[in-house]
C-alpha positions in Angstrom: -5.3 9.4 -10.1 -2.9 11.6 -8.2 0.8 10.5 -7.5 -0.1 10.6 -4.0 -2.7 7.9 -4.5 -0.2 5.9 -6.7 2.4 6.1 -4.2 -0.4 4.7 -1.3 -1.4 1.6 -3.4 -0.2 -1.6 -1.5 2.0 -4.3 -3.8 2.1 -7.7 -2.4 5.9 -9.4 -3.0 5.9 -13.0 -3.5 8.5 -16.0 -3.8 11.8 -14.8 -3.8 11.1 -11.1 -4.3 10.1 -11.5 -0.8 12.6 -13.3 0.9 15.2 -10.7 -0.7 12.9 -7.9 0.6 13.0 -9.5 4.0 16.7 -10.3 4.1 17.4 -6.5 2.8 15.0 -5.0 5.3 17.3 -7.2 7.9 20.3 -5.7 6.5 20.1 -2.7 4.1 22.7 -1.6 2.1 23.9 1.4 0.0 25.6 1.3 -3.4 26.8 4.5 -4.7 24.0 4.5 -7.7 21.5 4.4 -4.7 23.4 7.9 -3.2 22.7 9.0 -6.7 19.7 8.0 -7.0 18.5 9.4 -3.7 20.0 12.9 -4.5 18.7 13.2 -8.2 15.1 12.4 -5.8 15.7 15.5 -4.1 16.7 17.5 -6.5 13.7 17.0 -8.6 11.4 16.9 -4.8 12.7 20.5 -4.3 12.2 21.6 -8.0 8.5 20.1 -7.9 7.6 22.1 -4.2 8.8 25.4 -6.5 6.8 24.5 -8.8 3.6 24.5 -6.3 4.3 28.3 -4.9 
């Protein structure tokens, strides 16, 4: 199994997992550990695509 393949599997959210999805996609949010998080994402994106050449 490839990443890509993980990353296309479909996960199914039930009870109140998926009313807090719902009411997040509704209203999304940012904390500062999710700028963090998103950043350290790219970093290690970038350092992956290197990687590849």
């Amino acid at each position: 199994m490839t990443s890509g393949e993980y990353i296309n599997r479909p996960f199914i959210l039930e009870g109140q997992a998926a009313l807090d999805f719902d009411e997040y996609d509704k209203n999304p949010t940012i904390t500062l550990e999710g700028i963090i998080m998103v950043k350290e994402s790219i970093r290690i994106g970038k350092r992956l695509l290197c990687q590849e050449k």
